[in-house]
N, CA and C of each residue as an Amber inpcrd file, in Angstrom:
protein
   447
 111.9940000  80.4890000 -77.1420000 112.2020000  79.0780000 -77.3250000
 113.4030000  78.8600000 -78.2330000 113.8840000  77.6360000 -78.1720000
 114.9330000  77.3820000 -78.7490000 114.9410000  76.4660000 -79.8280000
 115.6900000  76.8440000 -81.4510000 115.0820000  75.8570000 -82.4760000
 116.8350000  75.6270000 -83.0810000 116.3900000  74.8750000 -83.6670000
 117.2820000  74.1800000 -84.7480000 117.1160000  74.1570000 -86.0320000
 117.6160000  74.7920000 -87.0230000 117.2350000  74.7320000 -88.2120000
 118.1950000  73.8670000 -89.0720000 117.8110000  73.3350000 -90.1150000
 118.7830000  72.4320000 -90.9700000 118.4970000  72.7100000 -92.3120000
 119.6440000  72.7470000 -93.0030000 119.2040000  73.0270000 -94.4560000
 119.8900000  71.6300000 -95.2420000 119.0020000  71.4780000 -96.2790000
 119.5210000  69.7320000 -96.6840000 119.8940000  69.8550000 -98.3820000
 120.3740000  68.6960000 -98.7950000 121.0560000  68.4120000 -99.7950000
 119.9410000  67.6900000-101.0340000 119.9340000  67.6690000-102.0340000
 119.1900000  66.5590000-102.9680000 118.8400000  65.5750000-102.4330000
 119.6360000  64.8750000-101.5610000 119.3560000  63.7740000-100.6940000
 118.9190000  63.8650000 -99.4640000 118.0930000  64.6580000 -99.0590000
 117.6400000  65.1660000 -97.6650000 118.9760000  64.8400000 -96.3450000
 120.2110000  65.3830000 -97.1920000 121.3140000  64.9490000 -95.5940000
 121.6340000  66.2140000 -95.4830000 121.5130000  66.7640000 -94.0800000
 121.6130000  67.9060000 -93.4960000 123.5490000  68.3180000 -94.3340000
 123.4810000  69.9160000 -94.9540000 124.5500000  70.1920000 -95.1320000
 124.9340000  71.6810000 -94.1250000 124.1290000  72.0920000 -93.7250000
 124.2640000  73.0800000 -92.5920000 123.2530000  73.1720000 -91.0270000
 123.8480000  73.6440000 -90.2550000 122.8280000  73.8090000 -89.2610000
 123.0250000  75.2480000 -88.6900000 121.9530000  75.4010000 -87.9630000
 122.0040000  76.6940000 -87.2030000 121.7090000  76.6280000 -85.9450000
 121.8080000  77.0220000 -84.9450000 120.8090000  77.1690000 -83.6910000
 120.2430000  78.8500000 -83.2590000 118.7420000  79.0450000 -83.1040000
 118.4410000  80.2700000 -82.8600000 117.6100000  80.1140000 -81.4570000
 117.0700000  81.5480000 -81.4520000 115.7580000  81.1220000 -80.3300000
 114.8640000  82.5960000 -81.6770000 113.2870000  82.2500000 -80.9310000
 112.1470000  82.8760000 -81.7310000 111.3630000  82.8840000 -80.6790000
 110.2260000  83.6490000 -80.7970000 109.1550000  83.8150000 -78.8970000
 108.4630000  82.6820000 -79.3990000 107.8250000  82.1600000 -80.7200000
 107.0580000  81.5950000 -81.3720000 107.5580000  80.4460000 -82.3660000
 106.9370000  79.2350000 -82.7050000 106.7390000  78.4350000 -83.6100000
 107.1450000  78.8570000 -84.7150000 105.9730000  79.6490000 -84.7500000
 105.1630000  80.0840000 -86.5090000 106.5920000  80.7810000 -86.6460000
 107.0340000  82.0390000 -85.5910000 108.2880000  82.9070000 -85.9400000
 109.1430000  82.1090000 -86.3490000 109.8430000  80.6670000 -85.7860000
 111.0740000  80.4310000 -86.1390000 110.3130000  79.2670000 -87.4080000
 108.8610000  78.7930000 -87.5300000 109.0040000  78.3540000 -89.4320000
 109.2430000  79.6780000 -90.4600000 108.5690000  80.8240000 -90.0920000
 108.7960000  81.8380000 -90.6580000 110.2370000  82.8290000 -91.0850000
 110.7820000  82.4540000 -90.2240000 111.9490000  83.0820000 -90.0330000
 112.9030000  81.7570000 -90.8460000 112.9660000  80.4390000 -90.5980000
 113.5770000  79.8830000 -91.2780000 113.0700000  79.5890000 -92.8200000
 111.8940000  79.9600000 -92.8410000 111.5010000  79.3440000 -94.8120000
 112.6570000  81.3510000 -95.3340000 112.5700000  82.1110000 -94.6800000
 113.0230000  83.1470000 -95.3150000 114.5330000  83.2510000 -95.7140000
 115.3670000  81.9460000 -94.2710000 116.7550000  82.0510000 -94.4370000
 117.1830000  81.0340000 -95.7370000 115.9300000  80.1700000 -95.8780000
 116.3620000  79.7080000 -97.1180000 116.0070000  79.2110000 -97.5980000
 114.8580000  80.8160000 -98.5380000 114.8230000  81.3750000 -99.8450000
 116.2280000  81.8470000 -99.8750000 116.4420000  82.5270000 -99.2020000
 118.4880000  82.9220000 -99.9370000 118.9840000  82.2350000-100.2050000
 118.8940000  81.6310000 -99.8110000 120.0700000  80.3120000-100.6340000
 119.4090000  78.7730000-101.1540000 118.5860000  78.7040000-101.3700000
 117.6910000  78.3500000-102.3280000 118.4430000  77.7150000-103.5080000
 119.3260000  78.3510000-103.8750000 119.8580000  78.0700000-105.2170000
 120.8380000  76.7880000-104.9450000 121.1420000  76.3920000-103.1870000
 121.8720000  75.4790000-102.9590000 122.1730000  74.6100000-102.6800000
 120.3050000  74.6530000-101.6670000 120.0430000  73.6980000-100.8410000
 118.6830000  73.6360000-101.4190000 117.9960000  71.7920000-101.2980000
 116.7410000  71.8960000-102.0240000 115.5180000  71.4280000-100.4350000
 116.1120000  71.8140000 -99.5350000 114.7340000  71.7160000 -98.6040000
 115.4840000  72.5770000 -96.9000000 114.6100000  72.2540000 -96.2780000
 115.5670000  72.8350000 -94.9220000 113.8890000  71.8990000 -93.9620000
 114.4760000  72.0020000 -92.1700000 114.1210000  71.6910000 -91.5710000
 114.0540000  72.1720000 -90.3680000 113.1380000  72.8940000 -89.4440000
 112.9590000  73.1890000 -88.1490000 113.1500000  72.2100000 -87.1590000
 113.3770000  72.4300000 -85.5960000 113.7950000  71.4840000 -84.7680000
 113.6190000  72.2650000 -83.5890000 112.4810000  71.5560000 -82.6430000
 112.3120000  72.2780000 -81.1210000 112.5890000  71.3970000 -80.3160000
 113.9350000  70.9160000 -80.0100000 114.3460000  69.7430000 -79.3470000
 114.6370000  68.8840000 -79.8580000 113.7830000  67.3380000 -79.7250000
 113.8300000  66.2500000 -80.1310000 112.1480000  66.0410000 -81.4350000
 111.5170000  67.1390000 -81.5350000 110.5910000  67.4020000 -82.5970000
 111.0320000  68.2660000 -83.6290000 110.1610000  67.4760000 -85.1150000
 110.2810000  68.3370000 -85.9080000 109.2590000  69.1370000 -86.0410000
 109.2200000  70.7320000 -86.0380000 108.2390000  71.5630000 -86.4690000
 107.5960000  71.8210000 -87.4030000 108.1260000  71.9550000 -88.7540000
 108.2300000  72.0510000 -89.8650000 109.2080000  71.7420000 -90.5580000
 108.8460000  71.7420000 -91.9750000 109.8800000  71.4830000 -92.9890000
 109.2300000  71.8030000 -94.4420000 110.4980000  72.2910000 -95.3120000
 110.1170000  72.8420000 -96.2710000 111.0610000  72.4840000 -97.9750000
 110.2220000  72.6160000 -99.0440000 111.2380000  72.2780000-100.3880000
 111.0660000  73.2540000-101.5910000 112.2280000  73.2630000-101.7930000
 111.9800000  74.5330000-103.5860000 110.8250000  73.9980000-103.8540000
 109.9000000  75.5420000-104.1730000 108.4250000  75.0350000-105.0820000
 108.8030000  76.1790000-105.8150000 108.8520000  76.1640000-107.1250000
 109.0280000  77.5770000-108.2080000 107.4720000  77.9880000-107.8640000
 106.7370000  77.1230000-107.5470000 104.9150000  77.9140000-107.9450000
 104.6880000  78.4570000-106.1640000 105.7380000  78.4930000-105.6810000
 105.5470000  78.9410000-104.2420000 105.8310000  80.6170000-103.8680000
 104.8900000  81.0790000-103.7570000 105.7500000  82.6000000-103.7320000
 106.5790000  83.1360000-102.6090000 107.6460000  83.3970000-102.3540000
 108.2100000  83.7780000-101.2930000 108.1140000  84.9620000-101.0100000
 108.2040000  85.1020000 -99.6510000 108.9020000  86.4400000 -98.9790000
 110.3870000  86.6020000 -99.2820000 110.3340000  88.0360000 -99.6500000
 111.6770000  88.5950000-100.1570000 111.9670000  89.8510000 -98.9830000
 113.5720000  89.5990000 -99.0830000 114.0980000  90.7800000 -97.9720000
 113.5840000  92.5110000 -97.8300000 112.7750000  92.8760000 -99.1050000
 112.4060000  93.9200000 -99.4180000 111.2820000  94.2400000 -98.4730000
 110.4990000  92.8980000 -97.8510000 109.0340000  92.7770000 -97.6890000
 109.5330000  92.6250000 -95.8260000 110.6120000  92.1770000 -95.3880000
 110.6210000  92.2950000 -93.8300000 111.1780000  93.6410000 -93.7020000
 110.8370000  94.0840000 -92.4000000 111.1410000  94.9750000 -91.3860000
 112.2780000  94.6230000 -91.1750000 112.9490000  96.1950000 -91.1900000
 114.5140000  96.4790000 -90.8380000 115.3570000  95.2820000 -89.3240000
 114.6210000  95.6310000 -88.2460000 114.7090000  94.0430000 -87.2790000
 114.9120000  92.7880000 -87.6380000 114.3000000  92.4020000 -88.5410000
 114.0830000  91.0880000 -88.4850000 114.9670000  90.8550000 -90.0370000
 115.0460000  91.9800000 -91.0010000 116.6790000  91.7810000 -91.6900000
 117.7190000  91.6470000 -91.0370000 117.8090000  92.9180000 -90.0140000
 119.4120000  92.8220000 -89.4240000 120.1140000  91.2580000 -88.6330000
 118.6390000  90.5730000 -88.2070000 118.6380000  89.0010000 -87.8210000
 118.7640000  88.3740000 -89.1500000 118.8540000  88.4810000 -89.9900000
 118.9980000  87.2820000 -91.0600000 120.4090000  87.4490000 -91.7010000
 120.7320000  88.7420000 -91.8150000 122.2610000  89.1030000 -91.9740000
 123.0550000  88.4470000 -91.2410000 122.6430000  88.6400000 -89.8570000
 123.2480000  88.4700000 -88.7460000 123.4060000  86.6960000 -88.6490000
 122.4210000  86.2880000 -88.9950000 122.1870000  84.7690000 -88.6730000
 122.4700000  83.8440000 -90.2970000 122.6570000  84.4770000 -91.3130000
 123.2590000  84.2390000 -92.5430000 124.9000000  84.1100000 -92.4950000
 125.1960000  85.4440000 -92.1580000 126.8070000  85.3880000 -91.4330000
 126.8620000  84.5630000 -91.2990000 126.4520000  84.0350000 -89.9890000
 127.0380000  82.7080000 -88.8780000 126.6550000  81.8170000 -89.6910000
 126.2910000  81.2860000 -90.0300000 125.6200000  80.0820000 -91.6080000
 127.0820000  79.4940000 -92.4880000 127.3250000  81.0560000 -93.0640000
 128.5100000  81.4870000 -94.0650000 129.9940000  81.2390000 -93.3090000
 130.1620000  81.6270000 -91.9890000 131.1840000  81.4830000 -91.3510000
 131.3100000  79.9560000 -91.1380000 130.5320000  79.0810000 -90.8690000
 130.5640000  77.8070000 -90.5280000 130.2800000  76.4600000 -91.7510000
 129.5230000  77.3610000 -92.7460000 129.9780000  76.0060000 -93.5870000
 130.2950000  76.4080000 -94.9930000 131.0030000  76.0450000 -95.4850000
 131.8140000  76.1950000 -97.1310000 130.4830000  76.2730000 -97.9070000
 129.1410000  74.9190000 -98.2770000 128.5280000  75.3490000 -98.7430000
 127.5200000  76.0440000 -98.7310000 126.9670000  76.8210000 -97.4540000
 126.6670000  77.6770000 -98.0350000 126.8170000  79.3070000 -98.7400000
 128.6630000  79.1230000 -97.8470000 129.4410000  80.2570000 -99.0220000
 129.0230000  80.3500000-100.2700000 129.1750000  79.2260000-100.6840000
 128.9240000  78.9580000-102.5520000 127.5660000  79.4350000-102.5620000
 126.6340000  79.7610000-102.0550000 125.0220000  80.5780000-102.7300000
 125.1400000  81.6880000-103.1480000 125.6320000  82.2990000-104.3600000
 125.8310000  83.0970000-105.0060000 124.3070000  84.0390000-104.9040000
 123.5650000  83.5810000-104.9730000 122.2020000  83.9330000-104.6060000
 122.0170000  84.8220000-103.3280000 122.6900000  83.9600000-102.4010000
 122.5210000  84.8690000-101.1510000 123.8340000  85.6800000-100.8980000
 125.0350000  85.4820000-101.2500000 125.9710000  86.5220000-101.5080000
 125.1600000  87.7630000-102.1730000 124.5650000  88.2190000-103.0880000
 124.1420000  89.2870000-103.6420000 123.0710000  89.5190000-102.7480000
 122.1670000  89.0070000-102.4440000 120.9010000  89.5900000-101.6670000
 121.7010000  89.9030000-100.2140000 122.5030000  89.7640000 -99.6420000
 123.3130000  90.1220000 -98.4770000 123.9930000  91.4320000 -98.9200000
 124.3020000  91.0820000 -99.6970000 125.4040000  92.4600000-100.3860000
 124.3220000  93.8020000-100.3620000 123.2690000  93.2520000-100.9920000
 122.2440000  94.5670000-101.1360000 121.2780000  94.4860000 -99.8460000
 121.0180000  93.6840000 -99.1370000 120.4280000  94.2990000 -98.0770000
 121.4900000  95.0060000 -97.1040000 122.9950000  94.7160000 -97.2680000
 123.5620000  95.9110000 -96.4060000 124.0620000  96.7580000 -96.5930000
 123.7860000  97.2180000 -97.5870000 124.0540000  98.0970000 -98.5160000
 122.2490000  99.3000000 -98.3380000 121.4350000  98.3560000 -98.1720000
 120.1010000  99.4040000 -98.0520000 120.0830000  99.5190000 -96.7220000
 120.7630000  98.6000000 -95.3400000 120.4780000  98.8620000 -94.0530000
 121.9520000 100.2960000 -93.5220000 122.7000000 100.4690000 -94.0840000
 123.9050000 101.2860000 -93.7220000 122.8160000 102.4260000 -93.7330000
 123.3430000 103.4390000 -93.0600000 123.0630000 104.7020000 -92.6390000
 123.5910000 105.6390000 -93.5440000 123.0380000 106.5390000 -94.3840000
 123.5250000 107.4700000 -95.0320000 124.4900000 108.3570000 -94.5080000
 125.9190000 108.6560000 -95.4970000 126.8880000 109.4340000 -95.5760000
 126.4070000 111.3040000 -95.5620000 127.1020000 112.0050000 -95.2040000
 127.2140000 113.6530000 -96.1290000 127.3550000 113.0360000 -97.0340000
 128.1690000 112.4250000 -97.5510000 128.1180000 112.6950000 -99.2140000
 127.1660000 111.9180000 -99.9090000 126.1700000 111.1070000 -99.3180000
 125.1070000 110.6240000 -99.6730000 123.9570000 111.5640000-100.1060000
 124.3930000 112.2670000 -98.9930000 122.9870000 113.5640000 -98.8110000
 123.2860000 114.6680000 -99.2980000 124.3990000 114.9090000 -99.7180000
 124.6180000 116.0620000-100.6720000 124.5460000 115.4060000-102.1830000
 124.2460000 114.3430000-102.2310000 124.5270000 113.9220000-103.5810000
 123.1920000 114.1250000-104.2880000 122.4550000 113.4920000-103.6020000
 120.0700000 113.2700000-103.1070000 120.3520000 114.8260000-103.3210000
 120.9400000 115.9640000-103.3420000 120.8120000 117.2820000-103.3300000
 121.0080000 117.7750000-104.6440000 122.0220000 116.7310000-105.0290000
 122.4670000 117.1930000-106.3790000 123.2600000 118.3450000-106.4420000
 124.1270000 118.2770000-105.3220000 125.0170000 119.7680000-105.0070000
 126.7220000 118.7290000-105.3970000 126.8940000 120.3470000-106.2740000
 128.4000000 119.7210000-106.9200000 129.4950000 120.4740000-105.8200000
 130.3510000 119.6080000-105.1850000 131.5450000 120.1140000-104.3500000
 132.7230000 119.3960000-104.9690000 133.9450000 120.9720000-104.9310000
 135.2820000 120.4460000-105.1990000 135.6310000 118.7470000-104.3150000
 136.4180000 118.0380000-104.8280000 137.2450000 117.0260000-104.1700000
 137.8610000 117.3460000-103.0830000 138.4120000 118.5110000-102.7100000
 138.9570000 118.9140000-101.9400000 138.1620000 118.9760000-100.4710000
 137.0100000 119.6020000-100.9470000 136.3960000 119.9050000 -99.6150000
 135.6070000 118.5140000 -99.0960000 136.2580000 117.3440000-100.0350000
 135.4520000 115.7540000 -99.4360000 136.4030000 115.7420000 -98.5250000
 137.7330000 115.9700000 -98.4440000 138.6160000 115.9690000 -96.9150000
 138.5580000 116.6720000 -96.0460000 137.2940000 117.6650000 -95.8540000
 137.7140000 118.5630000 -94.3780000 135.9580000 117.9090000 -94.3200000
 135.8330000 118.3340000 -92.8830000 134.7870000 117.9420000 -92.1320000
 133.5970000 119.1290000 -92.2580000 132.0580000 118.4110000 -92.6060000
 131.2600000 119.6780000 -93.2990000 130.4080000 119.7190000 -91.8450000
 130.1770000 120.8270000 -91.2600000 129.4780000 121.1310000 -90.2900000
 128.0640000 120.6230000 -90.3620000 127.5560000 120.2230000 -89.7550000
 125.7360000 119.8130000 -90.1910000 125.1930000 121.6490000 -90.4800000
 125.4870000 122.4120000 -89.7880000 124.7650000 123.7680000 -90.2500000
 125.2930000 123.8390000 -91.6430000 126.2920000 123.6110000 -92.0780000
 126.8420000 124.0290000 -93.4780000 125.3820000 123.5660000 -94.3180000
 125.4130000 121.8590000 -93.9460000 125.0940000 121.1690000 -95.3650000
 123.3170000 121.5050000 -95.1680000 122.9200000 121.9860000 -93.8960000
 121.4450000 123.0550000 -93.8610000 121.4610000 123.9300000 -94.7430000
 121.9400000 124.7260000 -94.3670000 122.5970000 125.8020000 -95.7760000
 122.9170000 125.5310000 -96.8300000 123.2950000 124.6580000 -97.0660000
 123.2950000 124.2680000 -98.4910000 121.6130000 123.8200000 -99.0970000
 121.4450000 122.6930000 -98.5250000 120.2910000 122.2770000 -98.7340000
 118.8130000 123.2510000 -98.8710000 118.9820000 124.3580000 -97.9290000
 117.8310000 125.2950000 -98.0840000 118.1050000 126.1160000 -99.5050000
 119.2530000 126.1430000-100.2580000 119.7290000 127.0260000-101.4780000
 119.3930000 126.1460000-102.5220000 119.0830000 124.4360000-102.3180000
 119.1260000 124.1030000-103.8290000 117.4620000 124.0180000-104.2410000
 117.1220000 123.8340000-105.7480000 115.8760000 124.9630000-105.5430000
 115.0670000 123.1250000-105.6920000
């Protein structure tokens, strides 16, 4: 299905929109109270939209506990990155959520795929600088890894 989300101002006037689809309702209130808790710090309510109805709608409650990016599944982060982007690309304020600048920063920063030198590091194996420019065989860094105690 296809929704509309809106995120609003002190004065309930829409300052961003989005358009998604979700299989479910509940998914796209769910999915939108999560896009903004991130930015939270900018906007003081947001609003769902399945057409010409409103679904839900929601406002900063400090006594409200949220879901945090730590608590969804890798899927349904890479959609909020993904759908935060497009947010960020299209309107100035919600660039300015300094809030969700950092929680973006660190969820893609925990979704990237580990380096060799990530995994030799988790090893605690010391290599010259030198050998960070030639290419380490995956058998090498086996071998390595079976030697550190």
């Amino acid at each position: 299905m296809d929704f509309r989300m809106y995120l609003l101002d002190d004065n309930g006037q829409i300052q961003a929109a989005h358009s998604f689809s979700e299989a479910t309702d509940g998914e796209a209130a769910d999915f939108t109270a999560l896009l903004y808790s991130l930015c939270d710090d900018v906007f003081t309510g947001y609003e769902v939209w399945r057409g010409t109805h409103i679904m839900c709608a929601g406002e900063r409650s400090p006594a409200q506990p949220k879901e945090t990016l730590a608590s969804v599944n890798e899927r349904r982060q890479r959609l909020v990155v993904e759908r935060e982007e497009s947010l960020m690309d299209s309107f100035a304020c919600v660039r300015s959520s300094r809030k969700l600048i950092h929680e973006l920063d660190a969820l893609r920063e925990r979704l990237r795929p580990p380096t060799v030198a990530d995994e030799i590091s988790r090893w605690r194996i010391s290599i010259p600088a030198v050998a960070w420019a030639m290419p380490v065989p995956v058998h090498a860094i086996n071998l390595l890894r079976d030697r550190v105690p």
